[in-house]
C-alpha positions as CSV (number, residue, x, y, z in Angstrom):
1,X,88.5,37.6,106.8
2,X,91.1,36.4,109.5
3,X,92.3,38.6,112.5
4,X,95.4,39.4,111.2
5,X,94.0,40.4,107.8
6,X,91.7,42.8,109.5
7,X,94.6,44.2,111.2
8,X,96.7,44.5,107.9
9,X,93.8,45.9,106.3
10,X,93.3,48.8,109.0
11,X,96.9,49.3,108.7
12,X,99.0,51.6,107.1
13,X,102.4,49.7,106.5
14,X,105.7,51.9,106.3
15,X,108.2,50.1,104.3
16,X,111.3,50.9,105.5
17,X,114.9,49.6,105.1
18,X,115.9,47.7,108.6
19,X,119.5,46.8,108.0
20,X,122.2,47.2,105.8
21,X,122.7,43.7,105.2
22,X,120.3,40.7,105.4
23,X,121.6,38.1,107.6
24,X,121.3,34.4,106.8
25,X,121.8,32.3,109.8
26,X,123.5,28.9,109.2
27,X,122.9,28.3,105.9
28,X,126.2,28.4,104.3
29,X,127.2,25.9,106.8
30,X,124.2,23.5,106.2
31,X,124.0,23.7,102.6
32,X,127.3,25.1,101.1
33,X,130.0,22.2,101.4
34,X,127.5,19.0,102.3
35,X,127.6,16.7,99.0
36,X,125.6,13.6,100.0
37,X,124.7,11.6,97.1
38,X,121.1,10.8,97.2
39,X,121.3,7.3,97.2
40,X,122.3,7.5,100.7
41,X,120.3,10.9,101.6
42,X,117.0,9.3,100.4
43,X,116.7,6.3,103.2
44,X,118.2,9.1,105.6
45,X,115.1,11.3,105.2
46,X,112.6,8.5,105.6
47,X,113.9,7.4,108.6
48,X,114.1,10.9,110.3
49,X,110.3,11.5,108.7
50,X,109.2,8.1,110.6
51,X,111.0,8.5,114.0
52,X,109.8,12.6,113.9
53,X,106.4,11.1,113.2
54,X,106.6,8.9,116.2
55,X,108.0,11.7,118.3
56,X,105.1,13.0,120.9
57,X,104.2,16.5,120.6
58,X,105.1,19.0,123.0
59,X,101.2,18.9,124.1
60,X,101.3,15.4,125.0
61,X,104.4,15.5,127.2
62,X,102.5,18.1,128.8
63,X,99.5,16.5,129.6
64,X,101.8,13.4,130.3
65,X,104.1,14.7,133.1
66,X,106.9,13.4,131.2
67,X,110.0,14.7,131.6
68,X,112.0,16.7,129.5
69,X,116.0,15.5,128.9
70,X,118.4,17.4,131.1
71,X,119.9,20.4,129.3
72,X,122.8,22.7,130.2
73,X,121.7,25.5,132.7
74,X,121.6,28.5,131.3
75,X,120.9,32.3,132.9
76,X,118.3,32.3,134.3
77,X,118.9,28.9,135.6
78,X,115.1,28.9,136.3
79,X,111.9,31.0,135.7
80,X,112.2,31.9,139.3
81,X,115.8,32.9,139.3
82,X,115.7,36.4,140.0
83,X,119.1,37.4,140.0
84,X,119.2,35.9,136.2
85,X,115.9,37.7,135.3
86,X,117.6,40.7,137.1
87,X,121.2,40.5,135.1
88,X,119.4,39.5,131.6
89,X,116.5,42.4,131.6
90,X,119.6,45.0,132.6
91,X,121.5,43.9,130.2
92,X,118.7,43.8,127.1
93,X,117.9,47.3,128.1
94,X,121.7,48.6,128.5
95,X,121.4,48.8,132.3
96,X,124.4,46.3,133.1
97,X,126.7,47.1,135.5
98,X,128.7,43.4,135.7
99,X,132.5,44.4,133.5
100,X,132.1,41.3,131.7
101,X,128.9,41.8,130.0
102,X,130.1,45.6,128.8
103,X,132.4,44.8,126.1
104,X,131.7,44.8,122.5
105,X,128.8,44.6,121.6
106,X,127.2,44.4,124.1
107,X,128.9,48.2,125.1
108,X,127.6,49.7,122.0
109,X,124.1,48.1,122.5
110,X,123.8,49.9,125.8
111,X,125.7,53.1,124.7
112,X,123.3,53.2,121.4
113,X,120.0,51.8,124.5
114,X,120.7,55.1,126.3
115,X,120.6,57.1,123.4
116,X,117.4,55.4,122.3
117,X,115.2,55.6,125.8
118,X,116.5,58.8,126.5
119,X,114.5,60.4,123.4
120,X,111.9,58.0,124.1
121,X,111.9,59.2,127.7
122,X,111.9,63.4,126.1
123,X,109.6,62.6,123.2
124,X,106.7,60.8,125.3
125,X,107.1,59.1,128.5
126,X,108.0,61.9,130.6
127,X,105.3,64.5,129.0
128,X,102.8,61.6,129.4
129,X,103.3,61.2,133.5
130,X,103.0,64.7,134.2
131,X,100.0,64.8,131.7
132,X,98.3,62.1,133.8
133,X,99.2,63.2,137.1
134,X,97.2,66.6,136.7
135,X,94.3,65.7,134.3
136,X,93.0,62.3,135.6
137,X,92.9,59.6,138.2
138,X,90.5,56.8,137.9
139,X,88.4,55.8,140.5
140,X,90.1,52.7,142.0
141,X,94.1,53.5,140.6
142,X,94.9,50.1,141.6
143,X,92.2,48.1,139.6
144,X,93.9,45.8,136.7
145,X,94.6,47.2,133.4
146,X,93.6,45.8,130.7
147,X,95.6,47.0,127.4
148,X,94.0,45.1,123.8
149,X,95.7,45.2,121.0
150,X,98.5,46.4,122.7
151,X,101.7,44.1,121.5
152,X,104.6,44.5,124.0
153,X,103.7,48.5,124.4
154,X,104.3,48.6,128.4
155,X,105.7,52.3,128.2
156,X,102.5,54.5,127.9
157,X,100.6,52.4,129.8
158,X,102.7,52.3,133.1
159,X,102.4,56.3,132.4
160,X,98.8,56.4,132.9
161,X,98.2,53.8,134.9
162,X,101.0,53.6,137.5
163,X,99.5,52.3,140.1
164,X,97.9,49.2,138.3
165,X,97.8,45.9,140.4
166,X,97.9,43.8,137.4
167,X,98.8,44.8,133.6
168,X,97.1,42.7,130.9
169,X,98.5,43.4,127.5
170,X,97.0,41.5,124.8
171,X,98.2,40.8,120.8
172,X,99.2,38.7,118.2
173,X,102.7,38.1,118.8
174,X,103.6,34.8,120.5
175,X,105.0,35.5,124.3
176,X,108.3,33.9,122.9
177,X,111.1,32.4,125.1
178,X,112.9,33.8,128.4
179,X,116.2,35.0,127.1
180,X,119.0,32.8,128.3
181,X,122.2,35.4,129.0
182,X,124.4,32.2,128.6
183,X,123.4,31.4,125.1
184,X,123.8,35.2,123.8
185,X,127.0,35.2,124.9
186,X,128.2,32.0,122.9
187,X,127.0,33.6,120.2
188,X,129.4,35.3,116.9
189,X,130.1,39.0,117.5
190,X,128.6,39.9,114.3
191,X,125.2,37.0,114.8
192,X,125.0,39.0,118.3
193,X,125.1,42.5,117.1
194,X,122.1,41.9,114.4
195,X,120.1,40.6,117.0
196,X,120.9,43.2,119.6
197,X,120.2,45.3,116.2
198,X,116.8,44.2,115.8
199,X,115.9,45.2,119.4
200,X,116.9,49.1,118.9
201,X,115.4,49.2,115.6
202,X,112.0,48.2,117.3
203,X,112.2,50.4,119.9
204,X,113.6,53.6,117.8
205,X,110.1,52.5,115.4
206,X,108.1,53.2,119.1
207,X,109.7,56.3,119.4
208,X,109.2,57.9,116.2
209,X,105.6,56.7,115.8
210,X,104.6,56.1,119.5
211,X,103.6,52.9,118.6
212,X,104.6,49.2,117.8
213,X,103.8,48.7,113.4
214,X,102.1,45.3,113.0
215,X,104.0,44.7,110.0
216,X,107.1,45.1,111.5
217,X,106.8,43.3,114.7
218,X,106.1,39.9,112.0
219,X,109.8,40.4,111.3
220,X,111.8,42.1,114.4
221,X,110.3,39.3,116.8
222,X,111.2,36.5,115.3
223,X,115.0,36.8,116.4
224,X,116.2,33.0,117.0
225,X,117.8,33.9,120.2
226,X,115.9,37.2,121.0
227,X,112.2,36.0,119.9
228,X,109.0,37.1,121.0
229,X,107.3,39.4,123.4
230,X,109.5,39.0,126.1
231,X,112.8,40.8,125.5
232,X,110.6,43.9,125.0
233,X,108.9,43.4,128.3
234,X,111.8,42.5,130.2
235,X,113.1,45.9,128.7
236,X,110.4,48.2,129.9
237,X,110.3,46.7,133.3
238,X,114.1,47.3,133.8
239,X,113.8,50.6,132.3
240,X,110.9,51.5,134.4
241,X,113.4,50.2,137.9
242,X,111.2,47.2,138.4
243,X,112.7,43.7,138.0
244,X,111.5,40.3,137.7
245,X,110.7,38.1,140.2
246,X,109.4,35.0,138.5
247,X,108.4,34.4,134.9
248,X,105.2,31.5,134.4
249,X,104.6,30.3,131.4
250,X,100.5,30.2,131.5
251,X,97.0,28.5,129.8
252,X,93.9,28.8,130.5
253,X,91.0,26.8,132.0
254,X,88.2,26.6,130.4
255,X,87.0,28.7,133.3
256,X,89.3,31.3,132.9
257,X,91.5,30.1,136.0
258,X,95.6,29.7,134.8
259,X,97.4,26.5,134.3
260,X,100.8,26.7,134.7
261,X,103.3,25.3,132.3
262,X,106.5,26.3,134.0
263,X,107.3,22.8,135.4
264,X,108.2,21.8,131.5
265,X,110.2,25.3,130.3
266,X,111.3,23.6,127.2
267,X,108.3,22.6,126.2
268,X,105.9,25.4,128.2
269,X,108.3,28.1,125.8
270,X,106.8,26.8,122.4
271,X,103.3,25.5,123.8
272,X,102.0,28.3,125.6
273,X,100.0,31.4,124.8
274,X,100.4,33.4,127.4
275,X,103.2,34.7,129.8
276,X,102.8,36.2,133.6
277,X,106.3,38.4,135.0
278,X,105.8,38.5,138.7
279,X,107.3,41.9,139.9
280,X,107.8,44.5,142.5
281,X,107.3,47.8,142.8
282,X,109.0,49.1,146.3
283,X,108.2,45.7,147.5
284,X,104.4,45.4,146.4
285,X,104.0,42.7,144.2
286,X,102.6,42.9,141.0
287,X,101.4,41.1,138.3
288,X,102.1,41.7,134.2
289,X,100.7,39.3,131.8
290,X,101.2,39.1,128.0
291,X,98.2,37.1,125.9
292,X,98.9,36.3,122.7
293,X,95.0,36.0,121.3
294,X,92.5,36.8,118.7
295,X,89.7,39.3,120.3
296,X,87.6,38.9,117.3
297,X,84.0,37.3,117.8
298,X,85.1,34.6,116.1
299,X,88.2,34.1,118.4
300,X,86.6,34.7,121.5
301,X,84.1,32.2,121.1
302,X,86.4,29.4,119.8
303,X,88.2,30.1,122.7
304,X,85.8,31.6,125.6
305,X,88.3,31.1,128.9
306,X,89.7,34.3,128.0
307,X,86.6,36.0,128.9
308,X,86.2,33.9,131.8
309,X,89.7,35.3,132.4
310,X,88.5,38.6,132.4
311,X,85.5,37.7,134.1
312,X,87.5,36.9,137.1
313,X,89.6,40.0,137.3
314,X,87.0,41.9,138.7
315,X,86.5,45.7,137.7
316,X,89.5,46.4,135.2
317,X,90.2,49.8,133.8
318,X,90.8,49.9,130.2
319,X,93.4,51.8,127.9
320,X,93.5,51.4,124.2
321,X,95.7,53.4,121.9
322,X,96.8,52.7,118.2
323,X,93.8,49.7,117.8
324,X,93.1,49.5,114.1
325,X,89.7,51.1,114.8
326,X,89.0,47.3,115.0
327,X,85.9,47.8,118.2
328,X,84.8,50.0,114.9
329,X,84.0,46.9,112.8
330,X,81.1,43.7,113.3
331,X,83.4,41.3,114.2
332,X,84.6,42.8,117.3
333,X,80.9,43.5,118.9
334,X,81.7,40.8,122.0
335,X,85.0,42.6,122.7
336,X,83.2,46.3,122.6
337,X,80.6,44.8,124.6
338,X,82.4,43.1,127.3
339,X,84.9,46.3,128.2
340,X,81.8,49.0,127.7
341,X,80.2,46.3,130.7
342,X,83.0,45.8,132.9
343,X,85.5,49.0,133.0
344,X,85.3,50.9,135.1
345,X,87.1,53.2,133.2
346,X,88.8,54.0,129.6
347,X,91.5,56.2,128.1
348,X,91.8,55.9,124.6
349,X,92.6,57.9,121.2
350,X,89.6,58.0,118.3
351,X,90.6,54.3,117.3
352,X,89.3,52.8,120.1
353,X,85.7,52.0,121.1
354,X,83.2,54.7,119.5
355,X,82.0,57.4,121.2
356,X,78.3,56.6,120.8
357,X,79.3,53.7,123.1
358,X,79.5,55.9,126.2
359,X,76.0,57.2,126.4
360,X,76.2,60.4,129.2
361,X,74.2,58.9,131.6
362,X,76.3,56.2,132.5
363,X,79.8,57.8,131.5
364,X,81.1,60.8,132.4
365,X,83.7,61.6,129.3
366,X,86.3,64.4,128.8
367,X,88.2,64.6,126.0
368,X,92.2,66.2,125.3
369,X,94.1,67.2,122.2
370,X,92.3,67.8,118.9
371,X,90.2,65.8,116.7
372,X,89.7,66.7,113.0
373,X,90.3,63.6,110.7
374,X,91.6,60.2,110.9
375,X,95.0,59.0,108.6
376,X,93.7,58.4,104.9
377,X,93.5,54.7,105.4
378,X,90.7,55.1,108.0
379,X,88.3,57.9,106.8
380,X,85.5,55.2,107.0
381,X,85.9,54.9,110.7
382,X,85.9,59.6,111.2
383,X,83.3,59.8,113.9
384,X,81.1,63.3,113.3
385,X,79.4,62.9,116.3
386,X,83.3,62.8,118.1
387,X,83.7,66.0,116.0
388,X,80.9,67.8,117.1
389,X,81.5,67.2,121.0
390,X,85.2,68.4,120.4
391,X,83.3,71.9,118.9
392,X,81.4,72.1,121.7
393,X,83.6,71.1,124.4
394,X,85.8,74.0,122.2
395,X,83.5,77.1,123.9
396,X,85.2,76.2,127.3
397,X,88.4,75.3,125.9
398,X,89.5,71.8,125.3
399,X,92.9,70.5,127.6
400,X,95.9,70.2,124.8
401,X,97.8,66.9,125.0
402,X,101.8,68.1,125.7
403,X,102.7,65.0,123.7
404,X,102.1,62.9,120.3
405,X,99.7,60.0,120.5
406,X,98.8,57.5,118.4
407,X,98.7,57.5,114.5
408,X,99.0,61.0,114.5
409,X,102.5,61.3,116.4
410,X,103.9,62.8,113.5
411,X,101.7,64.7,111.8
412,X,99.8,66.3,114.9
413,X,96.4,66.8,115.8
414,X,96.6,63.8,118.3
415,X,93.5,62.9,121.0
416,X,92.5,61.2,124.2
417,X,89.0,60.9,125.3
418,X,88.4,59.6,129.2
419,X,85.3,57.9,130.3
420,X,84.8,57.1,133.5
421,X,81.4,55.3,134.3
422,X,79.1,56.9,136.5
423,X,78.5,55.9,140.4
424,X,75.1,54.7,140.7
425,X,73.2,56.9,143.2
């Protein structure tokens, strides 16, 4: 059974209705007027299939230094341009302040952004820094975070773990492209709407569940002009007052050291796997990177630099919210073993790593909210023994979260245990 299907599997899917009015780019243009007769289409298509075939793959120019043909520059005129990075994450996450990028629609998208954080902001992220502030603080604050499973969900992890040198989010979704601001604005007011529509929907999905839905993230991130990761990340770092700085495109060594692709953006956009956004925080530099990668055992040892990766972060805390109950199942056993080794600490909700994991005498554990039974689609993965230390913690009265968490954002009863590993004496 392949990653995804595991994740589909775990997964309860929420079919709901995104627009109004499916939107097919280009294709009455292409397709409705052309009449070519096929005597003459026929030789065309060979040709294009022969010189395509002799046309080197984005991995070979790579590897071959060769250059990629001059193109028009568009904003940001590099992935170090941080005045672009600055004016295209405001903009995405209706923070512009320049009068030629607020009219329409790009005035109803941050009108309609405002409206959308705002309850986001209300509904979880400012309940969840308050939360943090008085009930935890891990022993080294400023140790890397690493987030699995996490798609693009910055938000609640820059909540708990402010003060994180370096964020590590990991998921399925490819990094995508760096928005160019130049070729949004060439586009059709209507083309640019649905896209800037496909953003919001996302992000109004996050605040109603708390979460980003597998399912729908297949379909909202492949925009043409908006695709990927990125845009979302750009978002949250704008939202959160933090702006770019430099944007690498990234691979990995077989030794867990990064290659960077940056020198080939064209060709780095499509070929790589992984995407680091230099930023600062009131000067301090930081570090956020977005993998796109299969944790499974079988994906981890077809591709082992990412654990050499991890391997050379050091001591990493570890945050894991939403995760499929996926460190549950047998195919996930490196992953499980790797974090329970080398975190210093964990937050998590019950679909993260069991609690039979943290054995007392090497993890100190607290635990918040309630815990009484999983959705329907998981009742294989209800922990008893997570039931029973609830009950007892119960006697001395367990901390209530002041927010919804995980897949129980709308129907209550949401939980959050801590473990923080023991100092040796």
């Amino acid at each position: 059974m392949t990653y995804r299907n595991m994740i589909r599997r775990a997964t309860v899917y929420r079919r709901k209705k995104v627009y109004g009015r499916a939107t097919m780019y280009g294709r009455a243009t292409m397709y409705g007027r052309a009449a070519v007769s096929g005597r003459v289409l026929l030789p065309c298509v060979l040709l294009a299939s022969t010189l395509l075939a002799c046309r080197p793959s984005d991995t070979d120019k790579l590897e071959s230094g060769q250059a990629t043909p001059a193109v028009e520059v568009g904003i940001p005129a590099s992935t170090e341009d941080r005045e672009g990075l600055r004016r295209v994450s405001n903009l995405l996450a209706g923070l512009a302040t320049e009068q030629a990028e607020l009219d329409e629609p790009w005035a109803q998208h941050a009108e309609q952004m405002t409206e959308i954080w705002g309850a986001i902001e209300e509904r979880h992220l400012e309940a969840m820094r308050i939360w943090a502030a008085a009930e935890f603080e891990p022993a080294d604050p400023q140790a890397p975070l690493l987030y699995p499973f996490s798609g693009p969900d910055l938000p609640s992890a820059l909540q708990f773990f402010p003060q994180a040198s370096n964020y590590v989010l990991v998921g399925l979704e490819a990094p995508g492209r760096i928005p160019d601001l130049r070729s949004l604005q060439s586009l059709g007011t209507d083309e640019l709407a649905v896209e800037l529509g496909r953003v919001r929907t996302s992000l109004d999905n996050l605040m109603t569940a708390g979460y980003f839905v597998t399912k729908r993230m297949e379909t909202d991130f492949v925009a043409p002009h908006l695709e990927g990761a990125l845009p979302f990340l750009f978002i949250f770092l704008a939202r959160a007052g933090w702006t770019p700085t430099a944007v690498q495109f990234v691979s990995l060594e077989p030794d867990g050291q990064e290659r960077d692709l940056s020198a080939n953006p064209q060709i780095a956009e499509r070929a790589a796997t992984a995407v680091r956004i230099n930023f600062e925080v009131e000067g301090d530099p930081r570090s956020l990177y977005y993998f796109s990668r299969d944790l499974s055992n079988d994906g981890l040892e077809a591709k082992p630099s990412f654990g050499a990766f991890l391997h050379r972060l050091g001591a990493f805390n570890v945050y894991l919210k939403s995760a499929s109950y996926l460190l549950h199942m047998d195919n996930f056993t490196q992953l499980k073993a790797l974090l329970i080794a080398r975190a210093g600490a964990v937050l998590q909700d019950d679909s993260g790593i069991p609690l039979r994991d943290f054995l007392p005498a090497h993890w100190e554990r607290r635990f918040f909210g309630t815990y009484s039974q999983t959705l329907p689609s998981y009742r294989e993965w209800y922990q008893d023994d997570l039931r029973a230390a609830y009950d007892r913690v119960a006697l001395d009265g367990v901390s209530p979260l002041p927010f919804a968490i995980g897949y129980h954002s709308k129907t209550g009863g949401s939980c959050l245990i801590w473990a923080q590993r023991r100092t040796k004496e």
